[in-house]
VOTOR-607951 format. One record per atom (N, C-alpha, C): x, y, z; residue in one letter. Coordinates in steps of 0.02 Angstrom, whole numbers, padded with zeros to 5 digits, always signed. Layout:
N
XYZa;...
***
This chain:
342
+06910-02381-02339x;+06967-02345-02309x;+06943-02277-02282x;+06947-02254-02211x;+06944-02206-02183x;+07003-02162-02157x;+06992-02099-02157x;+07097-02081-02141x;+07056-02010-02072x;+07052-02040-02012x;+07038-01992-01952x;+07069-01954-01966x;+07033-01866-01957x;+07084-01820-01958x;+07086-01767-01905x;+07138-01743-01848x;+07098-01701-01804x;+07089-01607-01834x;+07043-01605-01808x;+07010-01539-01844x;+07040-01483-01795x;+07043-01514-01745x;+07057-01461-01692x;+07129-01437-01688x;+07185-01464-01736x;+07260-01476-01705x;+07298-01437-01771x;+07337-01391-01733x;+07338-01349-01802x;+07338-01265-01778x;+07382-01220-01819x;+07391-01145-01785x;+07315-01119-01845x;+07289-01147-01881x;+07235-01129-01927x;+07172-01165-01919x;+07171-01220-01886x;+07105-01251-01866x;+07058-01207-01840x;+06998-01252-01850x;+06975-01306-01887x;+06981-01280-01965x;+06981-01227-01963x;+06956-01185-02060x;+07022-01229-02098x;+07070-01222-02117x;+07129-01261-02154x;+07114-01321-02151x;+07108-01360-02086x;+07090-01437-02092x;+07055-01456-02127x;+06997-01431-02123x;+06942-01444-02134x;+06929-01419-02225x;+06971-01383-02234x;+06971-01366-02323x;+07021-01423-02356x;+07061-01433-02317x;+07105-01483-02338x;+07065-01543-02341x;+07026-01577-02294x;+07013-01628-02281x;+06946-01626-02365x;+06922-01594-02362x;+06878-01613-02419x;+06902-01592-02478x;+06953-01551-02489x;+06983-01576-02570x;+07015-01611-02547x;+07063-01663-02510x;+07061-01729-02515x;+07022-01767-02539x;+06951-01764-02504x;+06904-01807-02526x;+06873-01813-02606x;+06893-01746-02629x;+06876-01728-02708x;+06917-01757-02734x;+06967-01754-02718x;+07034-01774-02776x;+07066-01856-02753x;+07053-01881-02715x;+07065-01971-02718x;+07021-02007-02695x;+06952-01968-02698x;+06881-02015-02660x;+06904-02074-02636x;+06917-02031-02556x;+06934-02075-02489x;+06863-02042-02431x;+06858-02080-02395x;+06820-02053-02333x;+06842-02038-02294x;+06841-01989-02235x;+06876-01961-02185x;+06830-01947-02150x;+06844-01962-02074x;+06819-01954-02023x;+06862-01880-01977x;+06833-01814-01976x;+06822-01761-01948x;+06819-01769-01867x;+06894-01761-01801x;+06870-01766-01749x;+06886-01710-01711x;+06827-01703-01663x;+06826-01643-01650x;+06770-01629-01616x;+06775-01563-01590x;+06689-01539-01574x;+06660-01520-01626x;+06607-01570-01617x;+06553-01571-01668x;+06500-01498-01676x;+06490-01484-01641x;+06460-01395-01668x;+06496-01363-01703x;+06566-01354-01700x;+06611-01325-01730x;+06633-01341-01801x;+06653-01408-01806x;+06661-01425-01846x;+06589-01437-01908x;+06537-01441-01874x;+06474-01450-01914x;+06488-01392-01972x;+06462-01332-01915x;+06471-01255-01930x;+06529-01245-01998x;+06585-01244-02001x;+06620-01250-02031x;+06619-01282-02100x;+06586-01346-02103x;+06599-01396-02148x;+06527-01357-02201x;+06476-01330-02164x;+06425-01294-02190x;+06427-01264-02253x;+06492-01215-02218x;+06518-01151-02266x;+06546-01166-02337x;+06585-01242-02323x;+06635-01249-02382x;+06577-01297-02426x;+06548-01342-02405x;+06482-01398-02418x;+06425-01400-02419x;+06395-01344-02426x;+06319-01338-02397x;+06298-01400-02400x;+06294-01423-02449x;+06217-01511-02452x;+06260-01565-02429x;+06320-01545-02381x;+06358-01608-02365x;+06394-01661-02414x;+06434-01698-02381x;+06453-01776-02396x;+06455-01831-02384x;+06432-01871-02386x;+06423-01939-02364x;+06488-01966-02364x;+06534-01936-02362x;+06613-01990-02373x;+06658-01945-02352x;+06605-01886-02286x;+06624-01856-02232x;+06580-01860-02190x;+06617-01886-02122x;+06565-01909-02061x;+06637-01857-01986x;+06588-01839-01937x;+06588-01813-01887x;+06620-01884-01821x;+06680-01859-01800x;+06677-01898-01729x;+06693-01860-01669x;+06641-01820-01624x;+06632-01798-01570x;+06699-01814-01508x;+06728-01750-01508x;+06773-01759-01466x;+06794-01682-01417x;+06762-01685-01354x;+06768-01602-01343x;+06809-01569-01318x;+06874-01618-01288x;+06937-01575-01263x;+06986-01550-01329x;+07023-01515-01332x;+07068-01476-01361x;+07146-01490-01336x;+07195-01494-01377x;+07252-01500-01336x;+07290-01428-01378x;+07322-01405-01335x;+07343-01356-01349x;+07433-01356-01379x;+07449-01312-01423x;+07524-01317-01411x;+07563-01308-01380x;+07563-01267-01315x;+07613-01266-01240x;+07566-01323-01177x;+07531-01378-01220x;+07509-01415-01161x;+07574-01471-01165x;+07582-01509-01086x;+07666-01525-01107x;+07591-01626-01091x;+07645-01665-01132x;+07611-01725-01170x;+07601-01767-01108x;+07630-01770-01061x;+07634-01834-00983x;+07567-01787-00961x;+07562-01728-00942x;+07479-01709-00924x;+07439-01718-00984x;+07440-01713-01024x;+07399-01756-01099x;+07366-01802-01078x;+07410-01856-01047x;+07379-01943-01055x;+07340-01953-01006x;+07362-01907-00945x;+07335-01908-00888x;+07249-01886-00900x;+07254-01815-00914x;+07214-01773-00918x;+07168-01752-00974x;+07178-01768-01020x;+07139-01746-01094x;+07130-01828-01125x;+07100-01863-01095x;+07059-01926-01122x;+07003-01904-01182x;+06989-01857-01183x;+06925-01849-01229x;+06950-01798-01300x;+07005-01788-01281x;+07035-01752-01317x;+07015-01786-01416x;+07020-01721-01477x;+07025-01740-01519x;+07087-01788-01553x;+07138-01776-01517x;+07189-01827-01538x;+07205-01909-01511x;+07158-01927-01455x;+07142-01984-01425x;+07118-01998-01466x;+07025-01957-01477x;+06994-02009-01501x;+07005-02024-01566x;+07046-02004-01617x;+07072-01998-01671x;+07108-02065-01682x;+07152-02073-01624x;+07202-02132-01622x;+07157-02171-01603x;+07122-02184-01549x;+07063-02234-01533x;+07023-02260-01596x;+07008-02231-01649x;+06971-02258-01688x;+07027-02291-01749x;+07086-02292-01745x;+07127-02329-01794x;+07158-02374-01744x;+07153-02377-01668x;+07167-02458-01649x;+07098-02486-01658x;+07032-02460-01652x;+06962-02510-01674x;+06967-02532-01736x;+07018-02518-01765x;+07000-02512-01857x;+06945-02488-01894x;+06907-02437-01848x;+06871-02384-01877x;+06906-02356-01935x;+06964-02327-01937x;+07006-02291-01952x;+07076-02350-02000x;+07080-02335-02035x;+07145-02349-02062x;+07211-02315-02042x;+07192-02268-02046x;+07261-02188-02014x;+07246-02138-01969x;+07293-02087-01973x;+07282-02033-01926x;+07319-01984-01945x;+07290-01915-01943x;+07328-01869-01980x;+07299-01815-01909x;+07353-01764-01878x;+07348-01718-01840x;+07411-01677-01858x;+07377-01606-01845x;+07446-01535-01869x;+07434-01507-01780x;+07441-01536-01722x;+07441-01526-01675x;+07511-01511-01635x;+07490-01532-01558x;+07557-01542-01517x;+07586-01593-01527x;+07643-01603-01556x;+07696-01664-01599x;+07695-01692-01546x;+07741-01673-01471x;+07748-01722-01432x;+07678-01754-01405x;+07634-01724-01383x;+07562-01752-01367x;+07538-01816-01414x;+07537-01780-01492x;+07512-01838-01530x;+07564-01878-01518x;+07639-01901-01511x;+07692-01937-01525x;+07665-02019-01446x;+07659-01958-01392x;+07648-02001-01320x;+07573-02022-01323x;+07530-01987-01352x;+07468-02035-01366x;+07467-02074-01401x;+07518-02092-01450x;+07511-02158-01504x;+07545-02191-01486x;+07596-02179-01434x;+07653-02243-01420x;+07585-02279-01354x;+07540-02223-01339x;+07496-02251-01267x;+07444-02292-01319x;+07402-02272-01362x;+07336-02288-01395x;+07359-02384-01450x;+07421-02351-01481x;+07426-02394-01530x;+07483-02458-01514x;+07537-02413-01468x;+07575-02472-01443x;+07631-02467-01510x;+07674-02502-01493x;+07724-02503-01556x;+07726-02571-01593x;+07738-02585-01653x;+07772-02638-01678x;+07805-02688-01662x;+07793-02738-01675x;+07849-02803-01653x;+07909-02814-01662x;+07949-02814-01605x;+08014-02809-01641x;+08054-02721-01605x;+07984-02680-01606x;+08006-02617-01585x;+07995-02562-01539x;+08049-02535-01508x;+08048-02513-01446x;+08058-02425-01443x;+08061-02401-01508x;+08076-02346-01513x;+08046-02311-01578x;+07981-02288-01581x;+07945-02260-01646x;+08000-02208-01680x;+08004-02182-01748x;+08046-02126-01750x;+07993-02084-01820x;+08022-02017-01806x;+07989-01970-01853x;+08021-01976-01924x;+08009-01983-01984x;+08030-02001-02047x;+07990-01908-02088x;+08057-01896-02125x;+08034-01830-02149x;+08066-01838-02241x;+08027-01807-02283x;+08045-01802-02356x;+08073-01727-02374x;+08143-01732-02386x;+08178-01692-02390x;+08190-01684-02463x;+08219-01608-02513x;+08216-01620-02567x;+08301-01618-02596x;+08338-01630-02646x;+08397-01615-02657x;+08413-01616-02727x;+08473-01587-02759x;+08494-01586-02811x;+08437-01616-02866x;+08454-01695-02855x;+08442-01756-02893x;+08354-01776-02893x;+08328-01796-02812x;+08275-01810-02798x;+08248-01811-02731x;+08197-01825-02709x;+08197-01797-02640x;+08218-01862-02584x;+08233-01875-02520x;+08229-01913-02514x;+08220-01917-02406x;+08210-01977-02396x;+08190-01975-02324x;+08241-01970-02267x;+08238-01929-02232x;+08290-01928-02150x;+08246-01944-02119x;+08275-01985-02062x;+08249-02011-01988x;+08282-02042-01960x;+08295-02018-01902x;+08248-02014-01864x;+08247-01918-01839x;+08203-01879-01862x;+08202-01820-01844x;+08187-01784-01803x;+08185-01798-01721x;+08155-01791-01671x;+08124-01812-01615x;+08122-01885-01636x;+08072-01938-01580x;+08127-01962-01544x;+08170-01966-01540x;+08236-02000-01491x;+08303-01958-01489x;+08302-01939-01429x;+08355-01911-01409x;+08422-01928-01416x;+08425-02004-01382x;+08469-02041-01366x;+08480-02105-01393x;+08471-02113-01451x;+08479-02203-01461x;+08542-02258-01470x;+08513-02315-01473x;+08546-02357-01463x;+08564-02364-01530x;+08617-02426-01554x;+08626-02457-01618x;+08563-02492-01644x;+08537-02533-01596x;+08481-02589-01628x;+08399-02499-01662x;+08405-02477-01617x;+08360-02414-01644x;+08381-02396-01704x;+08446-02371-01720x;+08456-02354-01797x;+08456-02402-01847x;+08462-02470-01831x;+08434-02531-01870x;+08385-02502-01900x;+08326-02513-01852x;+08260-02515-01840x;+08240-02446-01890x;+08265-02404-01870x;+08250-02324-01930x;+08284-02328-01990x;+08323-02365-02008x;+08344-02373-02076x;+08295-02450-02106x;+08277-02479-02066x;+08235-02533-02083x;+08132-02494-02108x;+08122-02441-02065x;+08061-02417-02085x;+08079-02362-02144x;+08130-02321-02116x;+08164-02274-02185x;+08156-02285-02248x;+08176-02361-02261x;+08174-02380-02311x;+08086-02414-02342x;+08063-02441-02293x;+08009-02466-02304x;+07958-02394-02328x;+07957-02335-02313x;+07939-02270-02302x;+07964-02252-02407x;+08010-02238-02388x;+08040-02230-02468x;+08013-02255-02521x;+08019-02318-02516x;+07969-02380-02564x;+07918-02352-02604x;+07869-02348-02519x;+07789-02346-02530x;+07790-02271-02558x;+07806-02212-02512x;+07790-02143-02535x;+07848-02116-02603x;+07913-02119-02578x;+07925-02092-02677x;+07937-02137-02699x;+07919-02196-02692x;+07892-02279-02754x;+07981-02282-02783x;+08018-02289-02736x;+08086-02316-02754x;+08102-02398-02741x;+08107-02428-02785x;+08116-02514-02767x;+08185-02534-02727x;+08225-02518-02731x;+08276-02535-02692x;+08330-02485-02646x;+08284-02413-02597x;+08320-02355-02584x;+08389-02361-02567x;+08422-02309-02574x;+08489-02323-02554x;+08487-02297-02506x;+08531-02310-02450x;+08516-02307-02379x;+08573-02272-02337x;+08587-02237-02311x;+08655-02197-02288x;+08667-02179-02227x;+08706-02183-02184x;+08714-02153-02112x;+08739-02080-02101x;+08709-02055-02075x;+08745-01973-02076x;+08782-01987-02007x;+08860-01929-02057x;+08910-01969-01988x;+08962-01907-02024x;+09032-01901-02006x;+09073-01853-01997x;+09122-01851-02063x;+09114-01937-02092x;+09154-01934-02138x;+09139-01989-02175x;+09150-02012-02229x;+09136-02070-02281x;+09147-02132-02245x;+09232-02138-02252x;+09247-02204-02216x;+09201-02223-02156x;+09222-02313-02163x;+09198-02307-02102x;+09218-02326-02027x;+09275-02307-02028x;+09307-02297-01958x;+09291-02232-01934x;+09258-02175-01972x;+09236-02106-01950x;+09177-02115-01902x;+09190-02048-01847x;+09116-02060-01812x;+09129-02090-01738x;+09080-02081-01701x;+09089-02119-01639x;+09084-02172-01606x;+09083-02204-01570x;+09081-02279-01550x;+09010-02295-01579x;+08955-02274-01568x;+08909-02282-01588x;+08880-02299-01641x;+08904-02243-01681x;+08891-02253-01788x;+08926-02296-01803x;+08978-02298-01782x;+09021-02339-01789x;+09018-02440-01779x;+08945-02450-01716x;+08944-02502-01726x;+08882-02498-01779x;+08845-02466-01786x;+08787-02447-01828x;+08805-02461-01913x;+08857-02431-01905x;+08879-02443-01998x;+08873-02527-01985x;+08930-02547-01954x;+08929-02629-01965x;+08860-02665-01952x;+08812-02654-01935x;+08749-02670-01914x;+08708-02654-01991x;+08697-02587-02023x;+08690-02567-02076x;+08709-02608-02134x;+08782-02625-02135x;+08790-02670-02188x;+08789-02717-02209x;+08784-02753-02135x;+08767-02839-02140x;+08674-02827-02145x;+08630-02794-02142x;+08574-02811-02148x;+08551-02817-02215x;+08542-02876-02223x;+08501-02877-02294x;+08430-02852-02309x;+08409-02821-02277x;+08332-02805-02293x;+08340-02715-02317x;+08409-02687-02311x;+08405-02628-02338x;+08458-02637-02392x;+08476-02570-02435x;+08518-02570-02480x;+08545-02525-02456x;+08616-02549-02398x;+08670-02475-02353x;+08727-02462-02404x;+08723-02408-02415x;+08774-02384-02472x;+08830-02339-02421x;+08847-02343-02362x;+08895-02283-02319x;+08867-02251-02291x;+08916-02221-02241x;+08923-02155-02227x;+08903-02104-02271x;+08862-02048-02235x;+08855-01996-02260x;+08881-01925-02249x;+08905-01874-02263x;+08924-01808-02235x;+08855-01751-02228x;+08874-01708-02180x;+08821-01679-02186x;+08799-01633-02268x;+08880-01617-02260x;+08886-01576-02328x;+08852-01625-02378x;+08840-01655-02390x;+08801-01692-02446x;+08753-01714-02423x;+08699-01711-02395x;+08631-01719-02360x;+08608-01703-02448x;+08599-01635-02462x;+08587-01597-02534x;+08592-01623-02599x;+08664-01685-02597x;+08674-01698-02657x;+08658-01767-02698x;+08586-01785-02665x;+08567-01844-02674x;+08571-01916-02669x;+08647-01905-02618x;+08695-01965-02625x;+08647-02051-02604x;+08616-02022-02575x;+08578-02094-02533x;+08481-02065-02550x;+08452-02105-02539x;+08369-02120-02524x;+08359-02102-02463x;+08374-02130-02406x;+08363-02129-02343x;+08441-02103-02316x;+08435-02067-02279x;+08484-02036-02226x;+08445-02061-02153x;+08513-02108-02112x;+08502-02117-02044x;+08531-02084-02003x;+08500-02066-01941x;+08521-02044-01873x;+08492-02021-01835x;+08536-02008-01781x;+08493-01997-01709x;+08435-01914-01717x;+08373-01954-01663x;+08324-01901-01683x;+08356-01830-01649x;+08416-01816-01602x;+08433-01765-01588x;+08471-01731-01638x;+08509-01766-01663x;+08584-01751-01739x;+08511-01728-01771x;+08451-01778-01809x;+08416-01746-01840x;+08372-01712-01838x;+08329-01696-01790x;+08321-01636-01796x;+08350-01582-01800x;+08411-01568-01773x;+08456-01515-01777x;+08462-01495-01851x;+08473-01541-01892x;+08502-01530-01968x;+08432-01513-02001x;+08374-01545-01969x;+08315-01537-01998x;+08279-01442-02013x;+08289-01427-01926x;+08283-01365-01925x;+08322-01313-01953x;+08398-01331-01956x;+08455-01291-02002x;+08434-01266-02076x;+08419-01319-02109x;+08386-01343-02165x;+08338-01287-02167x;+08268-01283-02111x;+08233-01262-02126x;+08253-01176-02145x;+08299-01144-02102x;+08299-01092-02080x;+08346-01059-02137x;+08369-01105-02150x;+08427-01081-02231x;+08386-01084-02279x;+08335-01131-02287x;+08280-01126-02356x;+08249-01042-02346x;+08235-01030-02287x;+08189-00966-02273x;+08235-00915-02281x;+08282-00922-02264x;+08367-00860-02291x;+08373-00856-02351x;+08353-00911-02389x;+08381-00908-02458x;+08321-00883-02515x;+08244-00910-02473x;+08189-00863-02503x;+08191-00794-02489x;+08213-00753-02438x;+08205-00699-02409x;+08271-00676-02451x;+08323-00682-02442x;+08371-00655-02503x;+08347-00671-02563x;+08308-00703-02608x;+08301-00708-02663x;+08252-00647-02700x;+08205-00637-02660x;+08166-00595-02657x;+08190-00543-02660x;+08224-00513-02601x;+08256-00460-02602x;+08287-00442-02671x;+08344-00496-02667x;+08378-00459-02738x;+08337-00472-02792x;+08277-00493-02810x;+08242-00490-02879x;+08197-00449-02861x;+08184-00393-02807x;+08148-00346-02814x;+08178-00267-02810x;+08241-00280-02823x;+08291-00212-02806x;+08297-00154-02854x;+08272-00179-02908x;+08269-00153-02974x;+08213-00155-03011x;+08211-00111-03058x;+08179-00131-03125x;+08185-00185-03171x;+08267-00181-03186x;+08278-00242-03231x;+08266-00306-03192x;+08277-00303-03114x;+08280-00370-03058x;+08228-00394-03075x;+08156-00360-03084x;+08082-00380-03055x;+08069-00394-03147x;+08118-00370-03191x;+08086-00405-03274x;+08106-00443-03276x;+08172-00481-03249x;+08183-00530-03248x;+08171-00590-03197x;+08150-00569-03140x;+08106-00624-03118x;+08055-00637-03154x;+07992-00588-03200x;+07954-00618-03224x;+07955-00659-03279x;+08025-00676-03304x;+08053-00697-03336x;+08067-00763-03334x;+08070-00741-03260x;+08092-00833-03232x;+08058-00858-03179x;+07986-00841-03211x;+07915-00835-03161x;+07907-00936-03158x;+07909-00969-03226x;+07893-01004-03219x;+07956-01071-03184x;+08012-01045-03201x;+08065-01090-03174x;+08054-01062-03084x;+08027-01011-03041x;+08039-00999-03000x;+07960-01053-02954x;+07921-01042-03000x;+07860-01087-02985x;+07859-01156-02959x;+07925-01183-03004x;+07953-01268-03004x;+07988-01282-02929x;+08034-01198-02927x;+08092-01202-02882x;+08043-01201-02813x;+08000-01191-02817x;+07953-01162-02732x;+07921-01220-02736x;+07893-01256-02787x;+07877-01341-02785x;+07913-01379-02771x;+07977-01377-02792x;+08007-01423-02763x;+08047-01442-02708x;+08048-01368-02664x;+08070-01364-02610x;+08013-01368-02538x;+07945-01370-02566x;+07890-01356-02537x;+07862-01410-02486x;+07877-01391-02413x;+07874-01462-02378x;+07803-01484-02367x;+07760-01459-02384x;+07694-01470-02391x;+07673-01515-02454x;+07704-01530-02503x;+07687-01576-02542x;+07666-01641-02512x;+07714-01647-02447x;+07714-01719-02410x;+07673-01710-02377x;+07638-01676-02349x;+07589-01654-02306x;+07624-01647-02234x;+07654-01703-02201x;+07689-01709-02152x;+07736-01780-02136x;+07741-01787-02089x;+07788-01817-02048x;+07759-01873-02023x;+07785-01946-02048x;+07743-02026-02024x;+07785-02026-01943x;+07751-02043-01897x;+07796-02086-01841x;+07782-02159-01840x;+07829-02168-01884x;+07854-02249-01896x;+07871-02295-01850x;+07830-02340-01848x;+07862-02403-01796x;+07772-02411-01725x;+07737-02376-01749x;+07677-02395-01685x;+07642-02413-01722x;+07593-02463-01690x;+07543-02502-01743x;+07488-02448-01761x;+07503-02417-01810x;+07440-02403-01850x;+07468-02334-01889x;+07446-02307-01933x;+07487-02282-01971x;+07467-02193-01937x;+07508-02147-01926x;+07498-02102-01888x;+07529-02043-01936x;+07515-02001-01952x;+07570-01936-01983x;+07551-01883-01916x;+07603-01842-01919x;+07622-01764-01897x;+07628-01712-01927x;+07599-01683-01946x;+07582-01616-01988x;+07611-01558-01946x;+07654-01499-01985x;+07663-01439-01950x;+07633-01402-01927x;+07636-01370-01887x;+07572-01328-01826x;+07545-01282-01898x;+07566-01251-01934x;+07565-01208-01973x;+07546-01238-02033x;+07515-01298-02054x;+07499-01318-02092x;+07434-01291-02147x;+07425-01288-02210x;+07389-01240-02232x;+07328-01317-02273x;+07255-01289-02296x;+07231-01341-02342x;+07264-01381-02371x;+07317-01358-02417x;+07376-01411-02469x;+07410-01461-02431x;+07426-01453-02348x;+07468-01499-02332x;+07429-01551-02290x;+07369-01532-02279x;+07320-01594-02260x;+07304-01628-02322x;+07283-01599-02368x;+07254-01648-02419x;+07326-01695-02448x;+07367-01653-02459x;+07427-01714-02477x;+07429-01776-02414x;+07443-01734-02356x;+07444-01795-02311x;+07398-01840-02305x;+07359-01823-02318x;+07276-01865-02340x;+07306-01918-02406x;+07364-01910-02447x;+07378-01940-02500x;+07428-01986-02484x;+07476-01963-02417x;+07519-02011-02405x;+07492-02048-02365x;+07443-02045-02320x;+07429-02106-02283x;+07404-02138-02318x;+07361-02130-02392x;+07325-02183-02422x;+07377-02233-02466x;+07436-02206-02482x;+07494-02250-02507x;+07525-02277-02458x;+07539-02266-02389x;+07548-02271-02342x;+07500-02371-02320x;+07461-02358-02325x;+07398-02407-02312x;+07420-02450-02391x;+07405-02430-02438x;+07399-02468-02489x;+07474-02528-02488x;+07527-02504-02488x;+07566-02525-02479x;+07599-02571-02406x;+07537-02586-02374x;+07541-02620-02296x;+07602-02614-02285x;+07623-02518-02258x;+07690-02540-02235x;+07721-02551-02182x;+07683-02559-02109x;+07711-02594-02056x;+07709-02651-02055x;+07652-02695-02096x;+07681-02774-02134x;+07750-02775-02160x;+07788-02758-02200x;+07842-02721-02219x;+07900-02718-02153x;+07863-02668-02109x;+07928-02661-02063x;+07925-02723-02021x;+07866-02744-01975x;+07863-02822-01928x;+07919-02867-01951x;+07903-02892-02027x;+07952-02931-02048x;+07999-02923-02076x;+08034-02854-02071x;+08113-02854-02102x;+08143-02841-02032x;+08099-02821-01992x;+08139-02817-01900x;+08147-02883-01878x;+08103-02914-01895x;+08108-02995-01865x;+08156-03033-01890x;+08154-03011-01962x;+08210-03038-02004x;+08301-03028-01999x;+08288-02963-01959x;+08348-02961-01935x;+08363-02942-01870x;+08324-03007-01805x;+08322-02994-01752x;+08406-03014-01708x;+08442-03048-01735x;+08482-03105-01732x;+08546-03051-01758x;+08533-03016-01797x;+08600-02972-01821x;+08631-02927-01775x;+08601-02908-01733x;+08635-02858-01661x;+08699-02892-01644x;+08658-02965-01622x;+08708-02981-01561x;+08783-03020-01618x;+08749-03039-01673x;+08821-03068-01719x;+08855-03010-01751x;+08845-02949-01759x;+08899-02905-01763x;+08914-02867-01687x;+08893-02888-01611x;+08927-02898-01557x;+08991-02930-01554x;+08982-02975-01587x;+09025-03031-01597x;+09098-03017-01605x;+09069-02982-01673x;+09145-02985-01713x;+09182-02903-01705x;+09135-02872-01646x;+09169-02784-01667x;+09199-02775-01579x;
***
């Protein structure tokens, strides 16, 4: 098992990648293939490795894609790029995976170009591990589709779930639509044929409608919806976690007694920044193209490569686009019979 990683993609590259990528390799002896320009990355790997690793190898790649490069001049123009050849070596099956903290849309349009999608599927979507009350659990589609159809939110509650399984090892996730209100006459023409689509599929476990207001309260495993609705809630999310660290701080540093009693509650505050910490996951799978791909945040630090280095290898272990092929196929026939009856 090899897990390509690009060295170049990233607001900290190559140095973060590249620290990440080998305590990965310390802590679940996997091999990883390093792509990139090779002087650079040599240089680098020097500092942290002097006598090297054999279960780290170099793949020469000398364009760069940048984060204001826009992804349609990508495909055109940056063929040699580190995130091609990255994806190129997991359709050879060089590669088992692919892990880049790059340009999201770039890597997103090079894997729908390199790897092609799934059988059965016409619309990859971004799958993210969110944390709450109870336990953490997956939204998607968070950004890869603007606009979808019903048979698409099938399709993302069908990998959602397959996603859940493998990474927080849940056997039967509960599965939920984010929508305006419980019932399910709530919502728009759309969710609305989606719930009934949702519930007749047997390959998930659809427990309802979801509210946003309860995203937090554990109600479901997987939360579905559109990648525009989710990202929106995704980024909200983000920006209230960062309000609520930045006020927390504040008021436990206002005082004397504030700052004895944070050290007080040094170690419950330790748990609380773990468990809200989106870097545990390392990043973001785009589910549904043949070969297993993550998205890492531009800002990604050592910790969130090497985890992501951990989910693609559960990721793999758990063959989970075997998984998705045949629960899409399995319910290729369900579109048009709840056409039928709605």
């Amino acid at each position: 098992m090899k897990i390509a990683i690009d060295a170049m993609g990233g607001d900290y590259a190559p140095a973060s990648i590249i620290a990440g990528a080998v305590n990965a390799v310390k802590e679940y002896d996997t091999n990883v293939i390093l792509v990139g320009q090779e002087s650079v990355i040599t240089a680098e790997l020097k500092k942290i490795l002097p006598a090297g690793d054999p279960r780290i190898t170099v793949q020469h790649a000398e364009q760069i894609i940048n984060m204001d490069d826009i992804p349609s001049q990508i495909i055109r123009g940056k063929r040699n790029s580190s995130v091609h050849t990255g994806l190129k070596l997991v359709k050879d099956g060089i590669a088992s995976a692919f892990y880049s903290a790059g340009n999201t849309g770039a890597v997103m349009a090079a894997a729908m170009l390199t790897l092609r999608t799934l059988d059965g599927i016409n619309r990859p979507a971004i799958a993210t591990v969110l944390p709450s009350v109870k336990k953490h659990f997956v939204m998607i589609d968070v950004g890869a589709n603007v606009d979808s159809k019903p048979e698409n939110y099938l399709h993302f509650a069908i990998m959602g779930s397959a996603y859940a399984k493998s990474v927080l090892h849940i056997e039967s996730p509960e599965v939920g639509l984010l929508s305006i209100g419980e019932e399910d006459v709530k919502g728009n023409e759309i969710t609305k044929t989606v719930f009934a689509l949702l519930k007749k599929c047997k390959a998930i476990n659809f427990t309802g409608n979801v509210e946003a207001k309860e995203l937090f309260k554990g109600k479901a495993d997987v939360i579905v919806c559109d990648g525009f609705v989710g990202n929106i809630a995704l980024k909200t999310s983000e920006s209230v976690a960062v309000f609520i660290a930045a006020l927390l701080k504040q008021v436990l540093s206002k005082s004397i007694i504030s700052k004895l009693g944070a050290l007080l509650m040094l170690t419950g505050l330790k748990r609380f920044k773990k468990r809200v910490n989106p870097e545990e996951y390392g990043g973001a799978p785009l589910l549904g193209v043949g070969g297993i791909c993550i998205i890492g945040h531009g800002s990604s630090s050592a910790f969130a490569v090497k985890n992501a280095v951990r989910v693609a290898i559960e990721m793999i272990n758990h063959d989970i686009n075997n998984s998705i092929e045949t629960d899409v196929k399995n319910s290729f026939n369900l579109l048009k019979e709840v056409e039928k009856e709605i």
